[in-house]
C-alpha positions in Angstrom: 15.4 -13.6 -8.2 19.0 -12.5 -9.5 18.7 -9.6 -7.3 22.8 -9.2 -6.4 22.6 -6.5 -3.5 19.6 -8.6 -1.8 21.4 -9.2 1.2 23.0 -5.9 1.9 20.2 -3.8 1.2 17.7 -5.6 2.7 18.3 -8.5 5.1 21.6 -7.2 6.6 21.4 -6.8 10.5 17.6 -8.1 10.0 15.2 -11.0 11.0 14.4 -12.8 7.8 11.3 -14.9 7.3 11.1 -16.9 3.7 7.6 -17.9 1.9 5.9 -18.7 -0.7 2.1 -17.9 -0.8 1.9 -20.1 -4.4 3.2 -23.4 -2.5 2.5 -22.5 1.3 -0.7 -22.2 3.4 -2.1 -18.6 3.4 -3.6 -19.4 6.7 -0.8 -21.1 8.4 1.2 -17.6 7.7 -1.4 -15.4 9.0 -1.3 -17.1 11.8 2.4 -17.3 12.3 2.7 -13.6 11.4 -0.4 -12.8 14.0 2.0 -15.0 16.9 5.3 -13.4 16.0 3.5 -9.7 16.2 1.9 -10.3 19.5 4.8 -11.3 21.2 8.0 -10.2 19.4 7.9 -6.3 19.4 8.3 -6.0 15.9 9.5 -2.2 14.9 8.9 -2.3 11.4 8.4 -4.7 8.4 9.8 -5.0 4.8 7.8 -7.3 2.4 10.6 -8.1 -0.7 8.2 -9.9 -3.6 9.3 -10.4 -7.1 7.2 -8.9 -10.1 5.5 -12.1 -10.7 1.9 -12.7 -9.6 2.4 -15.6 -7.5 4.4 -13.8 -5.3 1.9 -10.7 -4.9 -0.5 -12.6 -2.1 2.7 -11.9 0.6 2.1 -8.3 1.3 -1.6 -8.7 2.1 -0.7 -12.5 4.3 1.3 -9.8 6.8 -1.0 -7.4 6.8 -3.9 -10.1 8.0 -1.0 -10.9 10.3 -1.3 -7.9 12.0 -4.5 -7.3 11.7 -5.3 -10.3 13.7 -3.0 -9.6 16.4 -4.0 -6.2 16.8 -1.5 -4.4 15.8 0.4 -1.9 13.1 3.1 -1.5 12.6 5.4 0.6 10.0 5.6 -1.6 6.9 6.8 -1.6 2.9 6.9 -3.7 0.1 9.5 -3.6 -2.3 8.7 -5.4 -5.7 11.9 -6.4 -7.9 11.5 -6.9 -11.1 12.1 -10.2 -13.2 15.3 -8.6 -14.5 16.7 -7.8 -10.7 15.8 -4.1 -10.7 13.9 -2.7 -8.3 10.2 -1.7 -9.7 8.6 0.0 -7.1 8.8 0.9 -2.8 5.7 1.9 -1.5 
């Protein structure tokens, strides 16, 4: 991802977990995610993907995640774009 401003818009001052559901066990996230939501007091959560469809599987690993661990908590997913544009925020 050439995405130049990556790290001051969105990791800056911020916890940053790193996957890859295409090479990674789905499971073995959900169930970190469920571990780190039960005990770490998470405020809110901010999925960055890139536009390709390998990558689309993260958003709905965290939200099993919390799901699992009971809770919900305030959450977006920002999709950049092959190019390093942002597409979409939702």
């Amino acid at each position: 991802m050439a995405f130049p401003s990556l790290h001051q818009e969105f990791l800056d001052g911020k916890v940053v977990m790193l996957g890859c559901p295409k090479f990674d066990d789905a499971q073995d996230y959900i169930n970190r995610f469920a571990a780190i939501f039960e005990t770490a007091g998470i405020k809110s959560v901010t999925t960055v993907v890139m536009e390709v469809p390998c990558c689309s599987g993260l958003p709905t690993i965290v939200k099993k995640g919390m799901e699992k661990a009971g809770v919900q908590v305030p959450s977006q997913q920002v999709t950049i774009g092959t190019r390093g544009e942002i597409l979409e925020t939702r």
